[in-house]
C-alpha positions as CSV (number, residue, x, y, z in Angstrom):
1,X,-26.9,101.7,49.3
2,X,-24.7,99.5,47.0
3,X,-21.2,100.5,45.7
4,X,-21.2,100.3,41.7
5,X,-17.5,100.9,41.0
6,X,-17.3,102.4,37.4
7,X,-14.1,103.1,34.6
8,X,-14.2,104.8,31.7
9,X,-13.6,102.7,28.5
10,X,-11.0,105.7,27.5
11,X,-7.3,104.7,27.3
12,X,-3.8,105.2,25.9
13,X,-0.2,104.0,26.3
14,X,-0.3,105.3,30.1
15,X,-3.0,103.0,30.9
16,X,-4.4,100.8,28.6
17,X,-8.1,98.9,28.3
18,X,-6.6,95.5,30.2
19,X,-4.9,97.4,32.8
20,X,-7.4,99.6,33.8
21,X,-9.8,96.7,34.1
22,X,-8.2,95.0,36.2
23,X,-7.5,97.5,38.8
24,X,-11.4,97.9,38.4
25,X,-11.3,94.3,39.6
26,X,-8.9,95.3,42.0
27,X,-11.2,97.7,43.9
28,X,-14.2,95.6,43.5
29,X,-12.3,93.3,45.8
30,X,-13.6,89.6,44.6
31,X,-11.7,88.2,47.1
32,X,-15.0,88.7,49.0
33,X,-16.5,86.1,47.0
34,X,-13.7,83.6,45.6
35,X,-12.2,81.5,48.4
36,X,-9.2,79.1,47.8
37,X,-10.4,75.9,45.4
38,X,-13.9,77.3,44.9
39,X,-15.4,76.4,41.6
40,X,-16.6,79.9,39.7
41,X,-18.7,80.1,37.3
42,X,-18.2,83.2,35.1
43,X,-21.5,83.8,33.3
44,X,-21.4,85.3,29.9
45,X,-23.1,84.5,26.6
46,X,-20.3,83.1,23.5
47,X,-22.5,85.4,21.2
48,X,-24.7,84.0,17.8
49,X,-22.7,83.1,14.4
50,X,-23.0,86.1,12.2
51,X,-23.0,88.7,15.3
52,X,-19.7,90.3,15.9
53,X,-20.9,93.0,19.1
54,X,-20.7,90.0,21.4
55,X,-18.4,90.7,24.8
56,X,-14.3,90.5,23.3
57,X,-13.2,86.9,25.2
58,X,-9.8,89.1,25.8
59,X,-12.2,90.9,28.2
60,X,-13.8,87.9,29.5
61,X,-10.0,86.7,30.3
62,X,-9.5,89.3,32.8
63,X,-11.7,87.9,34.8
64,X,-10.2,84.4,34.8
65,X,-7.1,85.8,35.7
66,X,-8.2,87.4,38.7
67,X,-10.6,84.4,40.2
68,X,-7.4,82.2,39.2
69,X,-4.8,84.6,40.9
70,X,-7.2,84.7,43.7
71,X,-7.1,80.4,44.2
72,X,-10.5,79.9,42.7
73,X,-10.9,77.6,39.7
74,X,-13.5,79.6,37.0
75,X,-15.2,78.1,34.0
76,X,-17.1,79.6,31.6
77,X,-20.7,78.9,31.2
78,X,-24.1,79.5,29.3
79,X,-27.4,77.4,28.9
80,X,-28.6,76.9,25.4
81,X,-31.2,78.9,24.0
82,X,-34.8,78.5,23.1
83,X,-34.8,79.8,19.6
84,X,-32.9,78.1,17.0
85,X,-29.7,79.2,16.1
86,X,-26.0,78.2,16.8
87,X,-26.7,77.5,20.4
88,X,-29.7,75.6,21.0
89,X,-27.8,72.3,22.3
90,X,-24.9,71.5,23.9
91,X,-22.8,70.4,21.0
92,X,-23.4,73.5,18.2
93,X,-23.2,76.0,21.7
94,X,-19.6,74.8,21.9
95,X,-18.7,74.8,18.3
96,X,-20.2,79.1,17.9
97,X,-18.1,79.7,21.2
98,X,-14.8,78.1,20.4
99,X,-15.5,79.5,16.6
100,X,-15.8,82.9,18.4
101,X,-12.8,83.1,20.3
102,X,-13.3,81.6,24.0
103,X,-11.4,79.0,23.4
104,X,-9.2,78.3,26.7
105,X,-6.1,79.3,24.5
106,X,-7.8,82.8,24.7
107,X,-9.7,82.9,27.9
108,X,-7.6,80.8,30.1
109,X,-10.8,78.4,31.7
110,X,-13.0,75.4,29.9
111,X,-16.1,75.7,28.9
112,X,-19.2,74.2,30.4
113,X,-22.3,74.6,29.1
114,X,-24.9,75.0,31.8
115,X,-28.1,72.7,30.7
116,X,-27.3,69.5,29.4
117,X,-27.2,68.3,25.8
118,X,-30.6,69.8,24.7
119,X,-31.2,72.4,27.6
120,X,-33.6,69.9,29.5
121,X,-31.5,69.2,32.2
122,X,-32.6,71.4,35.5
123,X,-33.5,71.3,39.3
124,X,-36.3,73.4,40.8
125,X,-35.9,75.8,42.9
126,X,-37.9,77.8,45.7
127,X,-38.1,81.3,44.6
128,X,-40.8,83.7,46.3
129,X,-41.9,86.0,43.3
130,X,-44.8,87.5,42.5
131,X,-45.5,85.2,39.1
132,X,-42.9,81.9,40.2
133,X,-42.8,80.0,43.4
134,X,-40.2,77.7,42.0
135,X,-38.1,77.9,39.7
136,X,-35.9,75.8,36.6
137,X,-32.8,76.3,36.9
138,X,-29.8,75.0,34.9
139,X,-27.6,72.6,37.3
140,X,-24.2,74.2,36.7
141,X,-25.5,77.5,38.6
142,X,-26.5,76.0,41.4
143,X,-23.2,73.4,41.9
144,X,-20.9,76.4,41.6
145,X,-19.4,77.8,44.5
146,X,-19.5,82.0,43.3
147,X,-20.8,83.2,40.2
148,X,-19.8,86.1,38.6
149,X,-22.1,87.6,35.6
150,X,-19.8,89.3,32.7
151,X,-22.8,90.7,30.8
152,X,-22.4,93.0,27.2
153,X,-25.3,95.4,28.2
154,X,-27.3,96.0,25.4
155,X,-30.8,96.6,24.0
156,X,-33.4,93.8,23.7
157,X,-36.6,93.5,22.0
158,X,-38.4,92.2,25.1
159,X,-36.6,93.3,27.7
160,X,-35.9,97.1,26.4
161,X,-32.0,96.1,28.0
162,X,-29.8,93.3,28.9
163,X,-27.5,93.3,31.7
164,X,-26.8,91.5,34.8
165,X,-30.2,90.7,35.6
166,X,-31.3,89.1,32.2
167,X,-27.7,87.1,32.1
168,X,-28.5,85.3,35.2
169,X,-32.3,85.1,35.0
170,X,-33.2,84.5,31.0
171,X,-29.2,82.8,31.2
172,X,-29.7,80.4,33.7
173,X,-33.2,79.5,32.8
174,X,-33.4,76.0,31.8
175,X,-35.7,75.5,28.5
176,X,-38.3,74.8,30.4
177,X,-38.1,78.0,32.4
178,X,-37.5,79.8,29.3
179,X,-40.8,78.9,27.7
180,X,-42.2,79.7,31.0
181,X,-40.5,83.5,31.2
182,X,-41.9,84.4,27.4
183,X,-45.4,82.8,27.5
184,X,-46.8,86.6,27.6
185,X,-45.2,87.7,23.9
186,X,-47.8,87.0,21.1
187,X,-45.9,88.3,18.1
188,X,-48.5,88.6,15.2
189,X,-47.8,89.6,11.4
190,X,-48.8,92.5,9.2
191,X,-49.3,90.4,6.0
192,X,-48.9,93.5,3.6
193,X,-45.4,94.4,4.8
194,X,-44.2,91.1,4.9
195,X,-42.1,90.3,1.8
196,X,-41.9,86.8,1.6
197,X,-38.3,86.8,2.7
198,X,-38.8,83.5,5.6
199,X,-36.3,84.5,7.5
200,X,-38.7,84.3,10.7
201,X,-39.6,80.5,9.6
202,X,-36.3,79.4,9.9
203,X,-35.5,81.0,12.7
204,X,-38.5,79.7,14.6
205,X,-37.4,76.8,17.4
206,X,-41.0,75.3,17.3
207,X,-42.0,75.5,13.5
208,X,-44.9,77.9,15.1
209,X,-44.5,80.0,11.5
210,X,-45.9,78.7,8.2
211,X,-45.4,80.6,4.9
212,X,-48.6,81.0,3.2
213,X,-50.2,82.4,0.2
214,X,-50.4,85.9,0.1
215,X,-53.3,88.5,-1.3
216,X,-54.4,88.3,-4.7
217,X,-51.9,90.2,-7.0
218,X,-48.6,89.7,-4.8
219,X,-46.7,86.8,-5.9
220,X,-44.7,86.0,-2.3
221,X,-46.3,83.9,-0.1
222,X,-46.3,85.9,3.5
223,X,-45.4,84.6,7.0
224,X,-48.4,83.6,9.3
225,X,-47.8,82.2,13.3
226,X,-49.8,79.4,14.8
227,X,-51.1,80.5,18.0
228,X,-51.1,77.1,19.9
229,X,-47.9,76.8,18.6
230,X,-45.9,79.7,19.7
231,X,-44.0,80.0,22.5
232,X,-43.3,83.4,22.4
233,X,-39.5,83.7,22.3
234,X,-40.0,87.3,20.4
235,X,-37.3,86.0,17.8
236,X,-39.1,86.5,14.7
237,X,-39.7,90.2,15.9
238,X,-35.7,90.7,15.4
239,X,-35.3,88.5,12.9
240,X,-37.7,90.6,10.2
241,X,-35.8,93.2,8.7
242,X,-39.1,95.0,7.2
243,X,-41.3,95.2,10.8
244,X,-44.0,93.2,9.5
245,X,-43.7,91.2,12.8
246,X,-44.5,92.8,16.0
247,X,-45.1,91.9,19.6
248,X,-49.4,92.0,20.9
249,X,-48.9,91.2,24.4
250,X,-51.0,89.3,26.2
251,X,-50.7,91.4,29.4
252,X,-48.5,94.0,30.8
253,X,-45.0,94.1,28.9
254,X,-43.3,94.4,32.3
255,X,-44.5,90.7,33.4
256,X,-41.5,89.4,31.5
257,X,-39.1,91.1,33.2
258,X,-40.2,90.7,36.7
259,X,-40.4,86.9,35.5
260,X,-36.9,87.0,34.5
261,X,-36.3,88.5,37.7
262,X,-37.5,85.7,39.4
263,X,-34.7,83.3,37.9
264,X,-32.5,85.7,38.4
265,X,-33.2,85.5,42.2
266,X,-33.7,81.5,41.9
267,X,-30.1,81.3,40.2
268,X,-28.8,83.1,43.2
269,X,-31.0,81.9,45.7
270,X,-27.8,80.7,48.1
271,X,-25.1,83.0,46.8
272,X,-25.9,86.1,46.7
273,X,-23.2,86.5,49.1
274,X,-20.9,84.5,46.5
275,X,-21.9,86.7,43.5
276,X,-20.5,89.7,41.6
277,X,-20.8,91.3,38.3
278,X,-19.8,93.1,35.6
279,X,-21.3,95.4,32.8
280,X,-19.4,96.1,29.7
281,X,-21.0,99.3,28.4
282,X,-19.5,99.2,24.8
283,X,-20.9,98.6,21.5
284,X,-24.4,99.2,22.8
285,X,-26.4,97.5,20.2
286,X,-30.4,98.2,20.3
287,X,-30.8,94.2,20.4
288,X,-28.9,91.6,22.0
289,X,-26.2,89.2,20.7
290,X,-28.7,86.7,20.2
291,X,-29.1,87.8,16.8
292,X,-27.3,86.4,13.7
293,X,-25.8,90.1,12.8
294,X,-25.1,93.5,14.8
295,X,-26.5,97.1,14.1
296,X,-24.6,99.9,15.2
297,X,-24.1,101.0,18.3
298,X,-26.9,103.4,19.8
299,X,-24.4,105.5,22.2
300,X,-20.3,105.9,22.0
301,X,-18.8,103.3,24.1
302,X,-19.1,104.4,27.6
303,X,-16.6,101.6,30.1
304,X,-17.5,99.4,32.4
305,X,-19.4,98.8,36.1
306,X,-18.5,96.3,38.7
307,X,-20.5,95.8,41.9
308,X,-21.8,92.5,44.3
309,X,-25.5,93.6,43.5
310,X,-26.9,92.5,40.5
311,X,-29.7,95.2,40.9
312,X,-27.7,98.4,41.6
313,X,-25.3,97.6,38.4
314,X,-27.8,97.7,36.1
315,X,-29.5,100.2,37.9
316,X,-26.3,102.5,37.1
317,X,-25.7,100.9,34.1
318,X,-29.1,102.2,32.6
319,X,-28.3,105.8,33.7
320,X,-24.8,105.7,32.2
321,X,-25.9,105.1,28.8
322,X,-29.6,107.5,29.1
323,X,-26.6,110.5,30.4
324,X,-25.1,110.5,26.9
325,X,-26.1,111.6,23.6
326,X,-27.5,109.1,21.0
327,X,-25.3,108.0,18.2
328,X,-26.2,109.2,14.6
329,X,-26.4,106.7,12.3
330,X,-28.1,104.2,14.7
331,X,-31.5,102.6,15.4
332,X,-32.3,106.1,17.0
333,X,-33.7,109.2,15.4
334,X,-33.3,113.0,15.6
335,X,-35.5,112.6,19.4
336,X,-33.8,110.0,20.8
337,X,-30.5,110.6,20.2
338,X,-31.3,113.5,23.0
339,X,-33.7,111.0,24.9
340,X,-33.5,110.6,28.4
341,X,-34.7,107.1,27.9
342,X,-32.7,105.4,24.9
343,X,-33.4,101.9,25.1
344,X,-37.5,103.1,25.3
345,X,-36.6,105.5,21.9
346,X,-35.9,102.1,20.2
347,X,-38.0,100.1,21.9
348,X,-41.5,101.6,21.9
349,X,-43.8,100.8,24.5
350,X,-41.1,98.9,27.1
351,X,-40.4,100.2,30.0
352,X,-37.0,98.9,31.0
353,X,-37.0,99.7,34.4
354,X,-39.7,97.3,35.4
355,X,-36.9,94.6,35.9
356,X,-35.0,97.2,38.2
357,X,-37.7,98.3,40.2
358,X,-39.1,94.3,40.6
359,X,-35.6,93.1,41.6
360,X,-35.3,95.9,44.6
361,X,-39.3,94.6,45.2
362,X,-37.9,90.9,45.6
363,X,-35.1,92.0,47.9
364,X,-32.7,90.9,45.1
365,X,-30.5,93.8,45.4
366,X,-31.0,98.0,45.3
367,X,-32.1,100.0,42.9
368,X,-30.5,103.0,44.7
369,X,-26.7,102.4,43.9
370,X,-23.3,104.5,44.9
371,X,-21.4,105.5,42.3
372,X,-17.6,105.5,42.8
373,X,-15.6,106.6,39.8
374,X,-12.5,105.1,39.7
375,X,-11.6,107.5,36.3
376,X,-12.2,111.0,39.2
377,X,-8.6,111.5,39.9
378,X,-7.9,111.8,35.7
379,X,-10.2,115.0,34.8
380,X,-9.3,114.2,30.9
381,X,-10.9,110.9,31.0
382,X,-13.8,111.2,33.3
């Protein structure tokens, strides 16, 4: 059973936010992983213009500090995405990072951004899945030494959550492997709740949406998605403030999770004895950071878990926040707030747990997970 170390995200002048992470760090021991002159690749995402839930850099910098006091040599490092949006290439990835504070000033390591100019740089790698016997994975994953996920965990539209697991997997994913990861998601549009607003059509990577003429008697023309053209990044779905967009899948919802799964595997396919991550369980948002603005958080900030399995963490991580009441004034109602399944309350018809269960399938990690809180000896702030 895998350690998940956990601390509160409580704090006051005795012991403040930075300090206790890192003697979080300190217990999760990544000396285990980081030898002297290693090159570490500290996985996060920089976060979309307009969001401003995105993981603090300050907490990103804690980790830098550790991996350098430890003689390895980090760098921070994301592949573009497949929608459009401040990080689809290379060039406007680095601008939305720097422009959102992981600038090395901040941060204390560069900057590389994982898949090329246009995210079309990869190598294929073996992976033994159930959907993927190889897998696209972005170059700067697999030339690393260790890798270390630092993952905001978070709601997604597709994936019901994001945490370790989708970092690696939908991270590390090279554009083609993206593509490859949604092709299950057919969003489709109810035409008389669409307002005309196009926000989907710009957001579109592939120009897949077209704004057409609407019913007789409304005067907006209405959103309308070319099949063939689709490639069913589930952007739109988050992008449409009305609902008029939602997801038809084409098969079982869980098939893109245990895809993701796969990459996750494939992106640590030689060092999952070199890996380690983290889960910062604060400002839960119901989507991800992918998005060009932030909702409130769905639960009070909860702290953070640390453990070498990328299963187990979010595993715990998915427990920790289903434990606590809902926040009023969230994407939640009356009967989630009290849900056992949060994410789910949100999220209708996703079962989030498909992409634990499949990683403990795969051998990627364990879905069964020790808990060791490191917050136990202070009974005020457990």
């Amino acid at each position: 059973m895998s350690k998940v170390y956990f601390i509160s995200s409580r704090a006051d002048s005795r012991e403040r936010n930075l300090t206790k992470y890192h003697r979080l760090l300190k217990n999760l021991d990544l000396g285990r992983i980081v030898s002297e002159g290693d090159l570490v690749a500290i996985k996060t995402s920089f976060g979309e213009q307009g969001n401003v839930t995105y993981l603090r850099p300050q907490y990103v910098r804690v980790v830098v500090e550790e991996v350098k006091r430890l003689g390895g040599r980090p760098f921070l490092t994301d592949a573009n995405t497949l929608y459009a949006g401040g990080r689809q290439n290379s060039r406007d990835h680095m601008i939305t990072a720097l422009e959102n504070g992981f600038g090395y000033e901040v941060t204390g390591a560069p900057i590389v951004i994982a898949g090329g100019l246009l995210g079309f740089d990869y190598r294929t790698v073996p992976v033994n899945g159930d959907h993927f016997s190889e897998a696209k994975i972005a170059p700067a994953a697999l030339d690393a030494d260790a890798i270390i996920s630092v993952a905001h965990f978070k709601g997604h539209m597709i994936c019901g959550f994001g945490g370790a697991l989708k970092n690696l997997g939908m991270g590390f994913g090279a554009r083609a492997g993206k593509q490859m990861m949604h092709s299950d998601v057919h969003p489709e549009v109810a035409a008389d709740r669409c307002d005309g607003c196009a926000r989907c059509y710009k957001w579109c990577p592939e120009k897949a949406i077209v704004m057409t003429p609407s019913a007789e008697g409304q005067a907006h023309k209405v959103a309308q998605i070319d099949d063939e053209a689709c490639i069913g990044c589930g952007e739109c779905v988050a992008t449409c403030f009305t609902g008029a967009i939602s997801i038809s899948w084409k098969s079982d919802p869980a098939i893109v999770q245990q895809k993701m799964v796969e990459y996750a595997a494939a992106a640590l396919h030689d060092k999952q004895s070199k890996f380690a991550a983290l889960n910062f369980i604060i400002d839960v948002t119901p989507d991800c950071d992918c998005l060009g603005w932030s909702d409130n958080a769905i639960v009070p900030n909860i702290g953070v878990a640390a453990s070498l399995d990328p299963v187990s963490i979010d595993a715990a991580s998915l427990d920790l926040v289903n434990q606590v009441h809902g926040s009023a004034m969230s994407a939640l109602d009356e009967a989630g707030m009290a849900s056992p399944d949060k994410f789910g309350s949100v999220h209708k018809g996703i079962d989030a747990t498909a992409q634990i269960r499949h990683g403990a399938k795969i051998g990627l990690g364990e879905s069964h997970y020790d808990l060791v809180s490191l917050d136990k000896d202070d009974p005020e702030r457990a």
